[in-house]
C-alpha positions, 0 to 999 in steps of 0.5 A: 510781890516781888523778890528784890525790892528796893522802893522808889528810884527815880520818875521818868515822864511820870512813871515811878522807877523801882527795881523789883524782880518777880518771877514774871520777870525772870521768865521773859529774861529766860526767854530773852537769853533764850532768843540770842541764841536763836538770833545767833544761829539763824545768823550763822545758818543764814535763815532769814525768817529766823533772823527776822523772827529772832530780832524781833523776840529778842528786843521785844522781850529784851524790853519787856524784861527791863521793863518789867524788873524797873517797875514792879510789872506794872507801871504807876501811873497814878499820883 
């Protein structure tokens, strides 16, 4: 169960929106945080497997934080 729940939002393209925080969530936003500033200094040390490895976990699990927060971790998907 999640620690915020606010109940259902809205519907995009059949997946129901709720804002829930549970502490899957709050690990990949750690993570997440994390990978910036792991992006920023491969950046700076002009490391370019850095980069390439930064970028990618930063909007992977930037995306997967969001996603996770705005639908409870799962999506529903059933009517």
């Amino acid at each position: 169960m999640p620690f915020i729940n606010t109940g259902e939002l809205f519907e995009i393209f059949g997946v129901k929106i709720h804002i829930g925080v549970n502490i899957f969530a709050l690990l990949m936003l750690g993570v997440f945080i994390l990978s910036i500033f792991a992006f920023i200094s491969a950046i700076k040390n002009k490391n370019v497997l850095g980069i390439i490895f930064g970028f990618l976990a930063t909007v992977s699990f930037g995306f997967f934080s969001l996603a996770t927060i705005l639908t409870y971790g799962y999506p529903i998907l059933h009517h």
